[in-house]
C-alpha positions as CSV (number, residue, x, y, z in Angstrom):
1,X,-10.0,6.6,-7.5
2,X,-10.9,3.9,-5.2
3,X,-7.4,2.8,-3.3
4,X,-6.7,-0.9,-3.6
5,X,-7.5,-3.1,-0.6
6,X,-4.1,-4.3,1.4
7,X,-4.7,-7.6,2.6
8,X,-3.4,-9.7,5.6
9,X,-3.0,-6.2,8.3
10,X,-3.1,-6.9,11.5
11,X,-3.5,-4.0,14.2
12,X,-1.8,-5.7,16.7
13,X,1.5,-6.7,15.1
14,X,5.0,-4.9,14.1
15,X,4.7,-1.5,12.1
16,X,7.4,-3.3,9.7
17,X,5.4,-6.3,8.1
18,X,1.9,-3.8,8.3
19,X,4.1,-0.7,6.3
20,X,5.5,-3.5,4.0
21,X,2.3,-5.1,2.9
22,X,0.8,-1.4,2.2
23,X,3.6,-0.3,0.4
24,X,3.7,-3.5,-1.6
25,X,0.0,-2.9,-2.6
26,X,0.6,0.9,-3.3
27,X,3.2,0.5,-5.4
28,X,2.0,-1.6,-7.5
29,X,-1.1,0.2,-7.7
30,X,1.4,3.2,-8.8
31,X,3.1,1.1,-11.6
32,X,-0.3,-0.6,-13.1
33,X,-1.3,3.0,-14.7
34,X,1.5,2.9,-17.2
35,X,1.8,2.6,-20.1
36,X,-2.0,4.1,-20.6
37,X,-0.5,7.5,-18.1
38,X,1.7,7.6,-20.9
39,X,-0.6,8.4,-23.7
40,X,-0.8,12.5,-23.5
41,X,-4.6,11.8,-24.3
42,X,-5.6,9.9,-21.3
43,X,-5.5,12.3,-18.7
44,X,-7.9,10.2,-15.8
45,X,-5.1,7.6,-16.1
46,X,-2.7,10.7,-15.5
47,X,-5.0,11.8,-12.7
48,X,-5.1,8.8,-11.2
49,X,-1.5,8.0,-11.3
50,X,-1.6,11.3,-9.3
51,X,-3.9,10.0,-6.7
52,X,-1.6,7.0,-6.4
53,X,1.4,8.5,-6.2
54,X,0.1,10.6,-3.3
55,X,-0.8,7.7,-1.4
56,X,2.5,5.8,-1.9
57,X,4.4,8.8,-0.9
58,X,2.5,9.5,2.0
59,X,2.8,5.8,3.5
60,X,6.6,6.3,2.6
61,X,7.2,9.2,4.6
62,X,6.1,7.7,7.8
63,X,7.8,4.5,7.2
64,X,10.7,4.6,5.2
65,X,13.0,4.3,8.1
66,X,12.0,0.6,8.2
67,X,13.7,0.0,4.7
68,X,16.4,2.6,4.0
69,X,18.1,4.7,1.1
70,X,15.2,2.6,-1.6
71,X,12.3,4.1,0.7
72,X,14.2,6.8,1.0
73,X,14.8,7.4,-3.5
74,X,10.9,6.1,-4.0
75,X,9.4,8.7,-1.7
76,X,11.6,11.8,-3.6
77,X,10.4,10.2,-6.6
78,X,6.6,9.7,-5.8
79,X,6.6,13.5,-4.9
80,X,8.2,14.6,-8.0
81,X,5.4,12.9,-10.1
82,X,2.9,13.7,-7.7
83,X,3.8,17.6,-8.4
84,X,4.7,17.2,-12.4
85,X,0.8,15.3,-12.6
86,X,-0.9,17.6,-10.3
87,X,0.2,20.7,-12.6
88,X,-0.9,18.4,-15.6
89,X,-4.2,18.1,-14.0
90,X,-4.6,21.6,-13.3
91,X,-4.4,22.5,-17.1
92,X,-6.9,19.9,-17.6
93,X,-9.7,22.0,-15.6
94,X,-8.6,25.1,-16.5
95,X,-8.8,24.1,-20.5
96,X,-12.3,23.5,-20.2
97,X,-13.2,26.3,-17.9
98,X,-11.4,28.8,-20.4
99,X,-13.6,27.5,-23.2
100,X,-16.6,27.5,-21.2
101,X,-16.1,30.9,-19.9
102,X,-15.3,31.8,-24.4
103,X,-18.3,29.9,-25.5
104,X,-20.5,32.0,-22.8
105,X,-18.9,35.7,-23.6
106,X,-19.5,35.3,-27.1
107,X,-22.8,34.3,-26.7
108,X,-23.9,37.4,-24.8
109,X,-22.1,39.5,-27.3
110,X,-24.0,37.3,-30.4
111,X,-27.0,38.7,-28.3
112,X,-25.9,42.4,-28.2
113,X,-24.9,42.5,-32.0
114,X,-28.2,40.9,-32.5
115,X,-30.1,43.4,-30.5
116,X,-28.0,46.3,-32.0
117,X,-28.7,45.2,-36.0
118,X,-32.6,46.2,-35.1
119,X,-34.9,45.1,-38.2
120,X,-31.8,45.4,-40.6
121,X,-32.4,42.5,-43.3
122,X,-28.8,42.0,-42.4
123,X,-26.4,42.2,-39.8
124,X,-23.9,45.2,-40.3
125,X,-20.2,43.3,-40.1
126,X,-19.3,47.2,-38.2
127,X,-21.6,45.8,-35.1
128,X,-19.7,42.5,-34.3
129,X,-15.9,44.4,-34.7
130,X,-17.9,46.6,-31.5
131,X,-18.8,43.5,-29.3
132,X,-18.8,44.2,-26.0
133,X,-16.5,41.5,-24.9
134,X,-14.2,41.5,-27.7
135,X,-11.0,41.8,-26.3
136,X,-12.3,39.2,-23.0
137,X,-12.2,36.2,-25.2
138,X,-9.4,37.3,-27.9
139,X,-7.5,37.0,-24.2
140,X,-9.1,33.6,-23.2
141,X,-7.8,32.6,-26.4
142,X,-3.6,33.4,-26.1
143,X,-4.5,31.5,-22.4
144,X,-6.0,28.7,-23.8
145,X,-2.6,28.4,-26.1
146,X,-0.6,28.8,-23.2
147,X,-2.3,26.3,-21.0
148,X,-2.4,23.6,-23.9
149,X,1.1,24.0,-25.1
150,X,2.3,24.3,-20.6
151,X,0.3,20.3,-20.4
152,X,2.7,19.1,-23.4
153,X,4.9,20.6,-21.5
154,X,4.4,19.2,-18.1
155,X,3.7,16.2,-19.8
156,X,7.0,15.7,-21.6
157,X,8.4,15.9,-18.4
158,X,6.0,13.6,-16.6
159,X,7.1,11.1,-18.9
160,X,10.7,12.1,-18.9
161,X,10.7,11.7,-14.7
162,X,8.6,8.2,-15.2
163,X,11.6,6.6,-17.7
164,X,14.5,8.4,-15.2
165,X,13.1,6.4,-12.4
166,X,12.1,3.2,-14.2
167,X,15.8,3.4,-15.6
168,X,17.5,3.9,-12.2
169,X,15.5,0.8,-10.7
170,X,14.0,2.9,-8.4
171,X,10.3,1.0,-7.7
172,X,12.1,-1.8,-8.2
173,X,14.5,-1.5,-5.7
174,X,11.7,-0.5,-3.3
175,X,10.2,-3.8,-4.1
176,X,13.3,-6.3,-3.4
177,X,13.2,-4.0,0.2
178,X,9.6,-4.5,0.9
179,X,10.4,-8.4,0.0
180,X,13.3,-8.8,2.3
181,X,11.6,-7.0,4.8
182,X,8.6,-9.7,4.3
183,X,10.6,-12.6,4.0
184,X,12.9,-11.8,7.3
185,X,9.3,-11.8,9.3
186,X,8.4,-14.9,7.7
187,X,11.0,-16.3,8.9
188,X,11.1,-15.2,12.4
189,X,7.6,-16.4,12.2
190,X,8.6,-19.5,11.5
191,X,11.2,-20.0,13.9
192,X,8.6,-19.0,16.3
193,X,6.3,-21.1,15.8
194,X,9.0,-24.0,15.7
195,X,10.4,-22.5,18.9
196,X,6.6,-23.0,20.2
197,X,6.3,-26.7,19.2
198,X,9.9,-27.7,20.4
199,X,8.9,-26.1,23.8
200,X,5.4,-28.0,23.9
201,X,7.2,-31.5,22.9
202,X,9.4,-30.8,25.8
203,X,6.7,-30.3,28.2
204,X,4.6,-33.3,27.1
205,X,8.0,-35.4,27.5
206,X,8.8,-33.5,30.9
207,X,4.9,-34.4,31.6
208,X,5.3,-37.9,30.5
209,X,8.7,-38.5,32.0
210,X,6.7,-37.2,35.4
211,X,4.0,-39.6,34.9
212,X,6.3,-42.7,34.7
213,X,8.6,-41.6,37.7
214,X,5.5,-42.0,39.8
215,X,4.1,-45.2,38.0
216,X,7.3,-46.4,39.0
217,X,7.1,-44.7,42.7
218,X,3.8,-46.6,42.9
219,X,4.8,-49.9,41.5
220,X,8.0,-50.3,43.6
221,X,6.0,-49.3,46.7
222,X,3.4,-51.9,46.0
223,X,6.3,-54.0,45.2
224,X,8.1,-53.8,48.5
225,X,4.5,-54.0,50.3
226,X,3.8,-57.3,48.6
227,X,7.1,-58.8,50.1
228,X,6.2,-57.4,53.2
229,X,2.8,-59.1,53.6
230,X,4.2,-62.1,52.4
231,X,7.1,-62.2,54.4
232,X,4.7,-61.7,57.4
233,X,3.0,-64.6,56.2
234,X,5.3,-67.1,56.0
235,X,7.0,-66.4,59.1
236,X,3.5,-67.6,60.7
237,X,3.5,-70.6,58.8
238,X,7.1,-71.8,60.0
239,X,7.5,-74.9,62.2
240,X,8.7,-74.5,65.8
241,X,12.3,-75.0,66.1
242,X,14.7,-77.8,67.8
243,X,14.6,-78.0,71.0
244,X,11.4,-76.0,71.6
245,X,9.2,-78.9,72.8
């Protein structure tokens, strides 16, 4: 089964908000196989529930320091069905093989009989109760009974553990985690990027409070030179005082 694709990871930033986007996808991944996992005849939903609950445990056991005791229940109970549907699946390859391995015993002993009866017109019942592999598939028979009724087994307890932990609140509580966890780096991201646009308003005012401090530098000094040069000139245009002739 194809895992589904976690979106928005970034390599470069905190192992928190990377873990809880990945175990938000994976659980939900986990939780999308029921109810059809809980049909005993749908064993690939079964094995893929497997498959899923392998991957969410494994995520959880690296991370689940980052979100506490709900990390901490959900990875127990991930394991738990990953073992319960990994025994399921093994009695769903060894049914077929059993039969297989019947279906092929009794054909070569069909073959003997057949060889044994000769020309007869008819086959001798005697021959067939002397099959060669007689006993081999009376045994794969009490193990195919024994693996089919250890599946109903496994499988009353597969869905048994799936209720227990759906009761308890177990994925759920993992999910208000992984949602806290997101929300809390939202909102540092947010304050961030606030803290970022405050500090860049302040610099453009520090800039622009720069900028008119020497405007005013420059003004004042042309200012004071303008009353210089016309000071200068209207001393030289003065009449001579009293008494000067």
């Amino acid at each position: 089964m194809k895992a589904r694709r976690v979106k928005k990871l970034d390599p470069h930033g905190p192992l928190l908000e990377n873990a809880a986007r990945i175990l938000r996808v994976r659980t939900r991944e986990l939780r999308s196989f029921v109810p059809e996992a809980l049909d005993p005849g749908r064993s690939a939903a079964q094995h893929d529930m497997r498959i899923a609950a392998k991957r969410l445990r494994y995520v959880l056991e690296t991370t689940e320091f980052c979100f506490g005791r709900p990390a901490e229940n959900a990875r127990r109970a991930a394991k738990q069905l990953q073992d319960v549907l990994g025994e399921l699946h093994d009695c769903d390859v060894m049914a077929p093989r059993i039969a297989a391995h019947a279906t092929e015993l009794r054909a070569r002993d069909a073959e003997s009989v057949r060889s044994h009866a000769g020309e007869a017109g008819d086959l001798d019942p005697a021959l067939a109760a002397r099959a060669p592999h007689r006993t081999s598939y009376r045994g794969l028979g009490v193990l195919a009974v024994h693996v089919e009724a250890r599946r109903r087994l496994l499988f009353d307890r597969f869905v048994e553990l799936w209720h227990e932990h759906e009761g308890a609140g177990t994925w759920a509580r993992l999910d208000r985690a992984i949602e806290r966890k997101l929300t809390e780096a939202r909102e540092r991201h947010e304050a961030a990027e606030r803290a970022a646009r405050a500090a860049l308003e302040l610099e453009q005012a520090e800039r622009g409070e720069a900028e008119a401090a020497e405007r005013a530098r420059r003004t004042a000094a042309q200012l004071t030179e303008a009353r210089r040069v016309r000071g200068g000139k209207a001393a030289k245009g003065a009449p001579p005082a009293r008494g000067a002739q």
